[in-house]
N, C-alpha and C positions, 0 to 999 in steps of 0.2 A: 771891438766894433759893435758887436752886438748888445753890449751894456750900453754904448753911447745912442744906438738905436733904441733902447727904454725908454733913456733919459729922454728924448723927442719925442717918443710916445708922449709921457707923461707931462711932456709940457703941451701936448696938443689935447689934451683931453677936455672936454667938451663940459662934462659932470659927470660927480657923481657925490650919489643919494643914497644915505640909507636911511630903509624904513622895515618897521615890524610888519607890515599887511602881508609879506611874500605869497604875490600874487603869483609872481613866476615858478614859484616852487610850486604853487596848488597847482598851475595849470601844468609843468611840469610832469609832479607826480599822478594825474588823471590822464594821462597820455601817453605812458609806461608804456602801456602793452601797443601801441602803435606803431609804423616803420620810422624810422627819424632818416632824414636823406643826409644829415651833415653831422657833426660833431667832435670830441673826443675823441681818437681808437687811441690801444695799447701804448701804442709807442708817440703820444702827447701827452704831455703830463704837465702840473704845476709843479712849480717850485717855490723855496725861500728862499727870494732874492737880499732879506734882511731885518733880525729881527732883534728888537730891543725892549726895554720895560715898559713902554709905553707905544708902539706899533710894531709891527707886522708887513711887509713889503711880498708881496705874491709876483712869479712872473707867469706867464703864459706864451706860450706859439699862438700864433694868428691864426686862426681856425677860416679853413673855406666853405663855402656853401655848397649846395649839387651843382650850382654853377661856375665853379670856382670863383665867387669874387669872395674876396676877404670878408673877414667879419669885421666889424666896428665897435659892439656891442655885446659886454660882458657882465655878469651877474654874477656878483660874488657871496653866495649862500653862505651863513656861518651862524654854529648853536652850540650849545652846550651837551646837543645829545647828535650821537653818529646820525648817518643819511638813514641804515638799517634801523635804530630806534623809530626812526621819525615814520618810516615806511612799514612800521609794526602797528604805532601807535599813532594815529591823525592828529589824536590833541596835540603833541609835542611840538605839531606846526604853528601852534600860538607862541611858544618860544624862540621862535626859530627870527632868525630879521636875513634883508637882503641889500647891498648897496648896491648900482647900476653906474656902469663905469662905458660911458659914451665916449669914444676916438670920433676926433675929424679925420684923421690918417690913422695907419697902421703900416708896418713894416712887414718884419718878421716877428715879431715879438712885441711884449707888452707887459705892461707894470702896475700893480692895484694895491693900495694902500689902505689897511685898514689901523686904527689908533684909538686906545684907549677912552680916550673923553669924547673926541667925533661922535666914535661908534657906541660908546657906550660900553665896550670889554674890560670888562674884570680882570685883572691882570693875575689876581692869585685861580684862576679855572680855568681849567682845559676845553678849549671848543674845538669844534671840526670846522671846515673847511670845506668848498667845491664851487666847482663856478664854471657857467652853464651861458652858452653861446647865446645871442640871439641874432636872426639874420633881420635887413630891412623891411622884412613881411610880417616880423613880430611871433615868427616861428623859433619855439624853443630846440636847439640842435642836443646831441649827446652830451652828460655833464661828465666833466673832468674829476680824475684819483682824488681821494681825499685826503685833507691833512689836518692833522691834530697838531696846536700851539696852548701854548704857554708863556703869556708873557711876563712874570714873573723871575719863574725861572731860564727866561729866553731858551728854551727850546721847543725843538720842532718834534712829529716824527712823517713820513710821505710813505702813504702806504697802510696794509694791516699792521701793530705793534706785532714786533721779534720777540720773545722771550732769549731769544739770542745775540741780542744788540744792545745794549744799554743806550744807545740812542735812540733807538725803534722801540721803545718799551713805553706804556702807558703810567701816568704818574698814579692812577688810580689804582686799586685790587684788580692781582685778574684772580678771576671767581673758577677759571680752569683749575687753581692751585689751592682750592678750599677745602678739598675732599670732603664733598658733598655725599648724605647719605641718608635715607630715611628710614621709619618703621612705619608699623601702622596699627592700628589697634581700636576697636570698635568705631568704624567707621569712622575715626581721623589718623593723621597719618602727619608724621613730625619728622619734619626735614631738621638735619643736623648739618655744620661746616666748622672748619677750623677756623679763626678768624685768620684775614692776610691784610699786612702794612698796602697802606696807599689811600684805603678807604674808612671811614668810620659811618656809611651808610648803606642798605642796601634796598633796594625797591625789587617787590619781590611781585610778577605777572604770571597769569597763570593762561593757559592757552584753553580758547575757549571753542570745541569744536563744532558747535551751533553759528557761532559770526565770526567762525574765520578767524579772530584776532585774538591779541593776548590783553587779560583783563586786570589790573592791578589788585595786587591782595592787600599789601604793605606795605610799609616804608619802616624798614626796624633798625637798630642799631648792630653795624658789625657784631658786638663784644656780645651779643645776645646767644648767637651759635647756633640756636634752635626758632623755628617756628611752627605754629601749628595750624593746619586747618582741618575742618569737614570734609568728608571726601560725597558726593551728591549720585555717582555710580561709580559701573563698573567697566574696565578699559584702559586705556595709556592716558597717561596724565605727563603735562611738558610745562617747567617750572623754568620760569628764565630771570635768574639771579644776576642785576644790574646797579653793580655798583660806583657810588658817588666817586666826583673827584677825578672824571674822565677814567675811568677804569676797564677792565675786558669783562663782558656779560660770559653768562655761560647758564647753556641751557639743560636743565637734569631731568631724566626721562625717567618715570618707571608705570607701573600696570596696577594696579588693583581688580583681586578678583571678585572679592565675599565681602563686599557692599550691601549692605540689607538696607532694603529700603525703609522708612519708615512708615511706620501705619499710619492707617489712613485713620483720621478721628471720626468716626460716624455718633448720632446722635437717636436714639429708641425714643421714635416718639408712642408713647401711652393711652390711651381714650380711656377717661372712668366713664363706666357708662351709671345711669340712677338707679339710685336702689327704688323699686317697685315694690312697698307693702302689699301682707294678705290682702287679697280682694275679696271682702262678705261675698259667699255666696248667695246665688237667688233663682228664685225660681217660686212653686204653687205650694210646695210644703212649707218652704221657708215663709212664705207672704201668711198663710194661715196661723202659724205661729205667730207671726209678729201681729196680727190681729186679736189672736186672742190674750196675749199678754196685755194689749191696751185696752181690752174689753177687764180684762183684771182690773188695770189701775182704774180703772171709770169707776169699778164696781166696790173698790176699794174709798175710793172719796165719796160716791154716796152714801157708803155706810155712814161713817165717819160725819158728815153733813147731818143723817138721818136722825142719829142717836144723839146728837145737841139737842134739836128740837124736843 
């Protein structure tokens, strides 16, 4: 019964759109920290209602308002990086897109279909998944568990990935299993890992305790093992290794104490001052001397004039 209640759903739906602008996610995620009256809880969740090499079939429960009237109006968020990325990092909301899946009725239930060429998914990458109530006041409700596909490999996982499920497990590295480890050594300090199957990239962020966020150092290759950087002081450093290929990030803590800052360049500025030659003295002995040296040379040329004559 409840499948054949989908199917009417999905024959009654109104549109839907997708577009890269995710407006709903910006206003969304700017309204976090506010009360939401409706939404999501615990025990509502999506599901895959069906999933093949070329789409993806989501179902949903009919979410109510603070008024209890149903919702009509769902927004199905989907990227290549988890909601937690996206909520680390703002840029990664320009990769992000949304489709708007408008009912003229609703039941109990509901069905949103996203496909390969439509939408635009890549069928060999792993995206997340969520999707986010809106009521007819254009108020965004709690957004629904998340889910990572594959449509490739048709499958799903709903939920954080299991390392104890091979169905709940991420097609990518998880970087929990990298055994990460560094040194450090005149002011840099070199992260090591083993490499793990699933990924051949890793984006390497570094948490920045001035704005709050984490700031990209890299993008290196798994098979590297090591990276290096400059360490700028002293204190706990949080290194969040996020690897390609939809894989499990993992964050590596450690401290540095004996950071030496680097000197400061200063510059000696010089003044030559002039060299100041002897100054002739002067004065009444001196002035008399020099009078009668000149009474000399006079006396010396009239000679000299005299004795031609």
């Amino acid at each position: 019964m409840k499948k054949l209640v989908s199917i009417f759903a999905v024959g009654l739906l109104l549109f839907g759109v997708t577009t890269a602008a995710t407006w709903d996610l910006r206003d969304w995620i700017d309204n976090l920290g506010n009360e939401t009256p409706f939404g999501y809880t615990v025990n509502q969740k999506i599901t895959v209602d069906q999933i093949a090499v070329n789409k993806i079939v989501v179902k949903s429960p009919v979410i109510q308002d603070d008024l209890w009237n149903k919702i009509r109006k769902y927004i199905v968020m989907f990227s290549q990086y988890s909601l937690s990325q996206i909520l680390e990092n703002a840029a990664l909301l320009d990769q992000s897109k949304e489709k708007i899946f408008d009912f003229a009725t609703v039941d109990t239930g509901v069905t949103m279909e996203l496909t390969s060429t439509g939408d635009t998914i890549n069928p060999n990458v792993v995206y997340y998944l969520f999707v986010i109530p809106k009521d007819q006041n254009g108020i965004l409700g709690e957004a629904s568990d998340e889910i990572w596909f594959k449509l490739a490999t048709q499958t799903y996982w709903e939920g954080i990935p299991s390392a104890a499920s091979t169905v709940h497990a991420a097609a990518g590295s998880n970087m929990s299993l990298a055994h990460i480890t560094h040194t450090i050594a005149q002011n840099k300090v070199t992260l090591r890992w083993t490499s793990v199957d699933g990924s051949d990239k890793i984006d390497i962020f570094l948490w920045n305790p001035t704005s709050a966020a984490f700031e990209r150092l890299a993008s290196v290759n798994m098979s590297d093992e090591k990276y290096e950087f400059t360490l700028t002081r002293n204190g706990e450093y949080i290194v969040n290794f996020m690897p390609n290929n939809g894989g499990t990030e993992y964050r590596y803590t450690f401290v540095a104490n004996w950071v030496v800052a680097a000197p400061a360049t200063t510059t000696k500025t010089t003044t030559t001052k002039p060299t100041i030659g002897k100054i002739p003295a002067t004065g009444p002995k001196e002035n008399i001397l020099i009078a009668l040296a000149i009474a000399f040379v006079l006396y010396l040329v009239y000679r000299r004039v005299y004795t031609k004559h």
